[in-house]
PyMOL Python script that loads the backbone (N, CA, C, O; Angstrom):
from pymol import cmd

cmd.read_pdbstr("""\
ATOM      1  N   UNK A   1     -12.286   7.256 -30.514  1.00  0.00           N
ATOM      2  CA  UNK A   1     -11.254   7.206 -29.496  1.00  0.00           C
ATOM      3  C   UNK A   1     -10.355   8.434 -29.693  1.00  0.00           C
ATOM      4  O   UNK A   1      -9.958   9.062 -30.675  1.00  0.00           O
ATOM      5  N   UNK A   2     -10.180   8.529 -28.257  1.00  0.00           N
ATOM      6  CA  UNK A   2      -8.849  10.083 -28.393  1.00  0.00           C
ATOM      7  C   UNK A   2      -7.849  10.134 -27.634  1.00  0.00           C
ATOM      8  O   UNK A   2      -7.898   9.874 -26.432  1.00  0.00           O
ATOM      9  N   UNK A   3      -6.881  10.459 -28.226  1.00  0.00           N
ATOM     10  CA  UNK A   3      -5.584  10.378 -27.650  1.00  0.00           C
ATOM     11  C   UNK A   3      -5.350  11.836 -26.857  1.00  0.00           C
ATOM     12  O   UNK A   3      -6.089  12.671 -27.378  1.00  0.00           O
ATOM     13  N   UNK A   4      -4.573  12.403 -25.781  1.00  0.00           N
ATOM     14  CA  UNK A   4      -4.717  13.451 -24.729  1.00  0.00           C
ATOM     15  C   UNK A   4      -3.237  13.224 -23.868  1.00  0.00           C
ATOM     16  O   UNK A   4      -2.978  12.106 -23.424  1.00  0.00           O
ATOM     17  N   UNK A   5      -2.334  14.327 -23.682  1.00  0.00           N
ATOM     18  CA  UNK A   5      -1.332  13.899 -23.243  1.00  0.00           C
ATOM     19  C   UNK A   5      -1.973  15.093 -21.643  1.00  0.00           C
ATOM     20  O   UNK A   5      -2.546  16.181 -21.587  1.00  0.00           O
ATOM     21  N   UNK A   6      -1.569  14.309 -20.822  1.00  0.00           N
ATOM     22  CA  UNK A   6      -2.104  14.866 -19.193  1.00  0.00           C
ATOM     23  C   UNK A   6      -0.998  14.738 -18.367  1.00  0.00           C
ATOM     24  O   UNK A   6      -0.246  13.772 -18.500  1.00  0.00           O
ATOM     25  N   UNK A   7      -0.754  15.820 -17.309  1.00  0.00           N
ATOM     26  CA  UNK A   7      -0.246  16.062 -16.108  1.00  0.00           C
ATOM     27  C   UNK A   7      -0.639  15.252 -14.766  1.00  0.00           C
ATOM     28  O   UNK A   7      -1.824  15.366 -14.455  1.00  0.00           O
ATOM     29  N   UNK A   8      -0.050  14.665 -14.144  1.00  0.00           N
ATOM     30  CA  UNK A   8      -0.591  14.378 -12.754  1.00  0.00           C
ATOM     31  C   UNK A   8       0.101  14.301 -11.646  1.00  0.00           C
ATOM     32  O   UNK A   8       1.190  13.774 -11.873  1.00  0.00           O
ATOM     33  N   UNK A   9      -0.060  14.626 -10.420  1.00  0.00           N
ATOM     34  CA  UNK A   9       0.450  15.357  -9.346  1.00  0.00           C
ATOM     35  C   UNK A   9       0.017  13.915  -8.717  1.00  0.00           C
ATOM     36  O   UNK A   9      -1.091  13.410  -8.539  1.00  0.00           O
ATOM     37  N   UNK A  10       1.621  13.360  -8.397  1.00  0.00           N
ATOM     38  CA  UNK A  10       1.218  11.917  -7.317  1.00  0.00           C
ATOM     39  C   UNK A  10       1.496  12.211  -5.681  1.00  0.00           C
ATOM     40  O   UNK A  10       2.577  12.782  -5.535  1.00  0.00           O
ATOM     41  N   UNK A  11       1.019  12.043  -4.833  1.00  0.00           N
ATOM     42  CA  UNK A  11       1.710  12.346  -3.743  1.00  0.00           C
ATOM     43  C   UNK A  11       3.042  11.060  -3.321  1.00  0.00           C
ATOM     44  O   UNK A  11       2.944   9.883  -3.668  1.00  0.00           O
ATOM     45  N   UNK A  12       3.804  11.426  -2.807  1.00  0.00           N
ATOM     46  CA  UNK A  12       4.544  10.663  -2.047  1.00  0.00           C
ATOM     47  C   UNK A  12       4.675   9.871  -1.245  1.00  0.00           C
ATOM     48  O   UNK A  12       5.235   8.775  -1.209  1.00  0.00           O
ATOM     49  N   UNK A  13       3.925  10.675  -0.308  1.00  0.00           N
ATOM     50  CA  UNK A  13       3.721   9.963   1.129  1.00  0.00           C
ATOM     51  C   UNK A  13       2.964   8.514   1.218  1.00  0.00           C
ATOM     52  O   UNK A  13       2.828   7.748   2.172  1.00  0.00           O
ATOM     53  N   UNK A  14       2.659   8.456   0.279  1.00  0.00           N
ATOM     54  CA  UNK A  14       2.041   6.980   0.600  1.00  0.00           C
ATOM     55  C   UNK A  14       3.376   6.368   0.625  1.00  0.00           C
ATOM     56  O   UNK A  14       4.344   6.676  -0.070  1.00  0.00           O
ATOM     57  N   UNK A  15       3.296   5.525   1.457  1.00  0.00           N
ATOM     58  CA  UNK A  15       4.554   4.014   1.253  1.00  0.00           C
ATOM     59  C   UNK A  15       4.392   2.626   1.503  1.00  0.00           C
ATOM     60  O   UNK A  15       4.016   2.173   2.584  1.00  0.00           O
ATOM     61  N   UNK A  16       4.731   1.818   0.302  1.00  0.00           N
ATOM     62  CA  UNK A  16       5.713   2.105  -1.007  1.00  0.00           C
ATOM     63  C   UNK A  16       4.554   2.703  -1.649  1.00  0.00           C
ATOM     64  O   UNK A  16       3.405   2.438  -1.297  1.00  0.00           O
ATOM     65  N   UNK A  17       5.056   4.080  -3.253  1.00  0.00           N
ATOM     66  CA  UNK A  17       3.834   3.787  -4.023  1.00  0.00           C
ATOM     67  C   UNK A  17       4.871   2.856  -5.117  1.00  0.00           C
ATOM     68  O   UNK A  17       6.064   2.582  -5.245  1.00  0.00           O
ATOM     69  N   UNK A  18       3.599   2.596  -5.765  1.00  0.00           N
ATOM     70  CA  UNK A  18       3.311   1.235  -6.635  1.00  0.00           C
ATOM     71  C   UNK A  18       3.238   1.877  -7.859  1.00  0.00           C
ATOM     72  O   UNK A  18       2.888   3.056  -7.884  1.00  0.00           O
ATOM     73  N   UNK A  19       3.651   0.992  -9.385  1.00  0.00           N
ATOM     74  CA  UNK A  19       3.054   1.226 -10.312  1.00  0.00           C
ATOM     75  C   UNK A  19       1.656   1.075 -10.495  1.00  0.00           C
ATOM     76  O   UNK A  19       0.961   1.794 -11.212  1.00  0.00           O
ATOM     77  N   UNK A  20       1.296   0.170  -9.860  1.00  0.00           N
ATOM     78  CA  UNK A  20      -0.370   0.121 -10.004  1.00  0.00           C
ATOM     79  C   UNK A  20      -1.291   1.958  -9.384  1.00  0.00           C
ATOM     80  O   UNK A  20      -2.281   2.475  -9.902  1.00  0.00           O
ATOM     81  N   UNK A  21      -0.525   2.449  -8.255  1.00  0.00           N
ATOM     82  CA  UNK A  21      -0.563   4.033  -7.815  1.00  0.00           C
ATOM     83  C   UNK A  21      -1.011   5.074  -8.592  1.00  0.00           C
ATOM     84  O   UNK A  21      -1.937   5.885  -8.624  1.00  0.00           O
ATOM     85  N   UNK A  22       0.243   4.678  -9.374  1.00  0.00           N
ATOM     86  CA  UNK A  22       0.505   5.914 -10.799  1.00  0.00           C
ATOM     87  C   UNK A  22      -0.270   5.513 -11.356  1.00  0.00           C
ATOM     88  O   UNK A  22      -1.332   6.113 -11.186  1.00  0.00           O
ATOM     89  N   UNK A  23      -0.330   4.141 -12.488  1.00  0.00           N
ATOM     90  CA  UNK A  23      -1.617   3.867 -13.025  1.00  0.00           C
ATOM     91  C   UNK A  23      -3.299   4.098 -12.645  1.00  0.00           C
ATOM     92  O   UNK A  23      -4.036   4.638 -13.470  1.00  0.00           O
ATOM     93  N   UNK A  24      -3.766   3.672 -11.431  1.00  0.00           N
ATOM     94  CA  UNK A  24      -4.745   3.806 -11.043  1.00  0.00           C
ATOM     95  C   UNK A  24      -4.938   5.356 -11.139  1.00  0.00           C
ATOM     96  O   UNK A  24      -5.928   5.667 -11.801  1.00  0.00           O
ATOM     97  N   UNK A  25      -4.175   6.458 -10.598  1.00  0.00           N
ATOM     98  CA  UNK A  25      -4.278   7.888 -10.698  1.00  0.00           C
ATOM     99  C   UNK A  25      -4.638   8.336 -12.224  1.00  0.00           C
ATOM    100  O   UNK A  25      -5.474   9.232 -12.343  1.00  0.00           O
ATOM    101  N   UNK A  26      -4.183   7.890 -13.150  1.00  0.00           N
ATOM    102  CA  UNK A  26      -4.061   8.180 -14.328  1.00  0.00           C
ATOM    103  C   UNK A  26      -5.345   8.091 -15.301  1.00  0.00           C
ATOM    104  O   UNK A  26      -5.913   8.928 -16.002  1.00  0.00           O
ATOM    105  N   UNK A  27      -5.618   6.370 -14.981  1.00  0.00           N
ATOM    106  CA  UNK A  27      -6.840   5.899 -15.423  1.00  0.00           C
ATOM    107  C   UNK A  27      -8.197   6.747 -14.916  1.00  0.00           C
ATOM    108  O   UNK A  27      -9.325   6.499 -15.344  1.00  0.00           O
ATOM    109  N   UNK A  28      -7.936   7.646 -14.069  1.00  0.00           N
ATOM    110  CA  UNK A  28      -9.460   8.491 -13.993  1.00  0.00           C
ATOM    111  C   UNK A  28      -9.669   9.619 -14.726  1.00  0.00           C
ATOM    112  O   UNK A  28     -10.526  10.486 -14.553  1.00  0.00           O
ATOM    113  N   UNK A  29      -8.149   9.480 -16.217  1.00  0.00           N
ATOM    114  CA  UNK A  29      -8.417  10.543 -17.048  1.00  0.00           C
ATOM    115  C   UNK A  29      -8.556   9.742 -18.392  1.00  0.00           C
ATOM    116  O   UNK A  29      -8.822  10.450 -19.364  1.00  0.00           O
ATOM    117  N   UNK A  30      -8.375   7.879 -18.715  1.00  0.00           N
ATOM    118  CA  UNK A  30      -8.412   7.091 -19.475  1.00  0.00           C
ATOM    119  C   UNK A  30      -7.644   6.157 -19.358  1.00  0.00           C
ATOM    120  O   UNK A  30      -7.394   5.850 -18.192  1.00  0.00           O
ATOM    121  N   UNK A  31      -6.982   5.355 -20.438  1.00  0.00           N
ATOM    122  CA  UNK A  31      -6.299   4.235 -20.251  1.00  0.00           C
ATOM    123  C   UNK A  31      -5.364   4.812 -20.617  1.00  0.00           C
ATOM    124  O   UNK A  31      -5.472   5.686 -21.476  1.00  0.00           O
ATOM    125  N   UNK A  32      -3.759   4.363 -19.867  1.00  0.00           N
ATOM    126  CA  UNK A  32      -2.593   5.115 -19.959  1.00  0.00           C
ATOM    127  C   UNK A  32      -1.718   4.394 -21.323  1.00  0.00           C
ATOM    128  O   UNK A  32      -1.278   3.247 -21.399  1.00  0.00           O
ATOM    129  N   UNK A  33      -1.658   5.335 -22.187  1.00  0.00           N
ATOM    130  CA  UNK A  33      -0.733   3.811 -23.243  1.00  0.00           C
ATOM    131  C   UNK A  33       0.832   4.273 -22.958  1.00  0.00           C
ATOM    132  O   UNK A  33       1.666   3.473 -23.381  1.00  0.00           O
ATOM    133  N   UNK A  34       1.248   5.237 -22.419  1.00  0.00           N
ATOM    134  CA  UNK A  34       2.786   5.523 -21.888  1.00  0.00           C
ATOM    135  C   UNK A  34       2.646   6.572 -20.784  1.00  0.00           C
ATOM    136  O   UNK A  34       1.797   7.462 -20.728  1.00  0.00           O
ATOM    137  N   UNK A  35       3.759   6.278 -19.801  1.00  0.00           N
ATOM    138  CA  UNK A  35       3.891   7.822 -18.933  1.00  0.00           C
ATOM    139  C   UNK A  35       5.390   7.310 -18.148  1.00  0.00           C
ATOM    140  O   UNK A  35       6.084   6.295 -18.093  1.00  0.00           O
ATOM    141  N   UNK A  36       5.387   8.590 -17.644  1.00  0.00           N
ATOM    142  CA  UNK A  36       6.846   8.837 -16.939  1.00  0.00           C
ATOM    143  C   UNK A  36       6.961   9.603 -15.987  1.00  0.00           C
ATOM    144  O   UNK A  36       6.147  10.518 -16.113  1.00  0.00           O
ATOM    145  N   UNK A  37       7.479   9.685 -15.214  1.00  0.00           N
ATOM    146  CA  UNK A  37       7.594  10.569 -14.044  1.00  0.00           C
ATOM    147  C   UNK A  37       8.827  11.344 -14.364  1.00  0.00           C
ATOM    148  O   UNK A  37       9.931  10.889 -14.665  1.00  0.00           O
ATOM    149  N   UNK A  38       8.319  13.062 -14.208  1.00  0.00           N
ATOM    150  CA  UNK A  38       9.695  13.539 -14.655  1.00  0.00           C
ATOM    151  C   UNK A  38      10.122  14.173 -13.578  1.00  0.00           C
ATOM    152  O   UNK A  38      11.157  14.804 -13.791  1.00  0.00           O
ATOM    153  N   UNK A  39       9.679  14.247 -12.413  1.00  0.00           N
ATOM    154  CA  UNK A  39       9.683  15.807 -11.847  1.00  0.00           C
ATOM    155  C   UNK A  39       9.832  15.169 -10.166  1.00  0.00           C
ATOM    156  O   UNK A  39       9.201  14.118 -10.055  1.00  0.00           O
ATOM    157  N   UNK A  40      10.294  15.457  -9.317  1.00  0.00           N
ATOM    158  CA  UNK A  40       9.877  14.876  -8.158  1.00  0.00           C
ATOM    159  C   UNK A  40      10.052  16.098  -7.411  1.00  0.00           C
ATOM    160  O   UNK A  40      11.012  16.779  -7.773  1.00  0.00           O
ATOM    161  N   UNK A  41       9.247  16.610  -6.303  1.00  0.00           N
ATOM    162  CA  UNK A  41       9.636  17.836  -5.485  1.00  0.00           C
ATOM    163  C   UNK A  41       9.723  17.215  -4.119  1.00  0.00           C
ATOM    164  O   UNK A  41       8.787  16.651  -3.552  1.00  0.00           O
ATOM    165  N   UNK A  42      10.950  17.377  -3.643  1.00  0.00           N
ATOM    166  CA  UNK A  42      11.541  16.745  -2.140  1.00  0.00           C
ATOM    167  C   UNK A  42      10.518  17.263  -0.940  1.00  0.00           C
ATOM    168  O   UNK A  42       9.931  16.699  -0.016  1.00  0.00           O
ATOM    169  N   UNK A  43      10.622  18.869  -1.515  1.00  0.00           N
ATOM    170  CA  UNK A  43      10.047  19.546  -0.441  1.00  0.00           C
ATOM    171  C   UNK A  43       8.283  19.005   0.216  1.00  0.00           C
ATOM    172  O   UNK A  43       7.839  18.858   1.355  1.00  0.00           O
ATOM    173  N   UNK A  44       7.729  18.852  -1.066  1.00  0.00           N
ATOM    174  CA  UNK A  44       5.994  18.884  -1.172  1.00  0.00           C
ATOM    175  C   UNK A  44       6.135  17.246  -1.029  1.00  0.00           C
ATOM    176  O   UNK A  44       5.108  16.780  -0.534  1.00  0.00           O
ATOM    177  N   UNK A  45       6.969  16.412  -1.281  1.00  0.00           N
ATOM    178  CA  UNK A  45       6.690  15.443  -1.162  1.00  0.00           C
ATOM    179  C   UNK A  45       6.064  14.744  -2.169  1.00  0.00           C
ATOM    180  O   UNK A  45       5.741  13.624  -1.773  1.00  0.00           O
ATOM    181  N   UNK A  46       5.685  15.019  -3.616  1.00  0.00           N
ATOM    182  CA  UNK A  46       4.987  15.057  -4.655  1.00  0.00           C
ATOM    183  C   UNK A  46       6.307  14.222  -5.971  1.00  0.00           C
ATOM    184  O   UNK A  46       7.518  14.007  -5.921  1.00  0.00           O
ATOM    185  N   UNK A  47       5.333  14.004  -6.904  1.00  0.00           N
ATOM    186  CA  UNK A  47       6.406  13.500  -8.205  1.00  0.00           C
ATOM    187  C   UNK A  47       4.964  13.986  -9.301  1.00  0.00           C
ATOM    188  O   UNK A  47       3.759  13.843  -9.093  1.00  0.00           O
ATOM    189  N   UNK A  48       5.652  14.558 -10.426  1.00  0.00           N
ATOM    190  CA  UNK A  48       4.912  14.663 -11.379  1.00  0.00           C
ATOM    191  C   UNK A  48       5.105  14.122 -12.421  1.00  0.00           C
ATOM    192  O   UNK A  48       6.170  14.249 -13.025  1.00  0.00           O
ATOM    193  N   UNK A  49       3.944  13.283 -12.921  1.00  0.00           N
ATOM    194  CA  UNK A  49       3.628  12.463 -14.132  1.00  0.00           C
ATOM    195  C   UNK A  49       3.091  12.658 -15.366  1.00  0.00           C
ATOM    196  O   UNK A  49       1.905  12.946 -15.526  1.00  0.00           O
ATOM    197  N   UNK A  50       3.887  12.521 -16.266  1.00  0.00           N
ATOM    198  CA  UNK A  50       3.285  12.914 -18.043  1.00  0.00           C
ATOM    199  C   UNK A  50       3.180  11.259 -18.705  1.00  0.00           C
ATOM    200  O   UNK A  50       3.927  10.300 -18.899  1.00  0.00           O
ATOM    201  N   UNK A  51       1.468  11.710 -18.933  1.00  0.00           N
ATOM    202  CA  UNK A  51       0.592  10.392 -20.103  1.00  0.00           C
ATOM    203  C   UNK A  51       0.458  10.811 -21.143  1.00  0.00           C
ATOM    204  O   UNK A  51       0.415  11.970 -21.558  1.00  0.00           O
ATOM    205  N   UNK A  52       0.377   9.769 -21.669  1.00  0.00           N
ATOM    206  CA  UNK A  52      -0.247   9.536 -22.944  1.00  0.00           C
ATOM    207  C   UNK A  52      -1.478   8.686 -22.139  1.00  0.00           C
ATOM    208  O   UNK A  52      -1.393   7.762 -21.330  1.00  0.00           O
ATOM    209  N   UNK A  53      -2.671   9.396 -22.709  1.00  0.00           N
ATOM    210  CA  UNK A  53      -3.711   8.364 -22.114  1.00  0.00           C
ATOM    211  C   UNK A  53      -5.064   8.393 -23.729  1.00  0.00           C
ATOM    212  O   UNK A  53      -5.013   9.220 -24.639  1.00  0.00           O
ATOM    213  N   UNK A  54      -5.919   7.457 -23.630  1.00  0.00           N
ATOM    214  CA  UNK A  54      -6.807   7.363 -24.589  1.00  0.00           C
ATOM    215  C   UNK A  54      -8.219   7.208 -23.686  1.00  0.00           C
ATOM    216  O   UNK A  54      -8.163   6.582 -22.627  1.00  0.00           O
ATOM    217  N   UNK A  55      -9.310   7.717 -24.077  1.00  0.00           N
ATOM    218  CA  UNK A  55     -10.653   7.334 -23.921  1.00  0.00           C
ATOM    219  C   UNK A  55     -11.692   7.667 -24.870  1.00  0.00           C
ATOM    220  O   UNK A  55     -11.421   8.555 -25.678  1.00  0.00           O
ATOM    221  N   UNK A  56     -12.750   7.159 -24.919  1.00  0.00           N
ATOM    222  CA  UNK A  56     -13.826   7.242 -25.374  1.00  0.00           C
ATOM    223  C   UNK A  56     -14.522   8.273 -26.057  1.00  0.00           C
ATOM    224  O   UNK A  56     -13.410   7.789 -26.266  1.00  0.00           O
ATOM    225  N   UNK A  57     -15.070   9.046 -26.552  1.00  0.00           N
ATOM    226  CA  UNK A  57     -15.661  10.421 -26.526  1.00  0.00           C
ATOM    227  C   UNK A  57     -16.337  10.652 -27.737  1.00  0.00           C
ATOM    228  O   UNK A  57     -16.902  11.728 -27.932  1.00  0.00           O
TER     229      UNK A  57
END
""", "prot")
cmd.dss("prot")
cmd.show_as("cartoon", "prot")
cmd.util.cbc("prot")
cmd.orient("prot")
């Protein structure tokens, strides 16, 4: 197992998003064991997300 800290670019425009959103986005890089949204850009409509994620390898 490996631990990997990753970036991810959520869009906005969906409405509402959901924690399940962020999660589901995340999980196609492993299982998330923490994350946070630090970043949100008004303009792009976007929020950016930092994991901690683990998978397999």
């Amino acid at each position: 197992m490996t631990t990997h800290f990753i970036e991810a670019e959520i869009d906005l425009q969906q409405t509402p998003l959901t924690v399940k959103d962020v999660e589901a986005t995340l999980e196609k890089q492993g299982e998330p064991l923490r994350w946070a949204i630090t970043e949100v850009d008004k303009d792009k409509e976007t929020a950016k997300v930092e994991a901690i994620v683990t998978n397999e390898q």
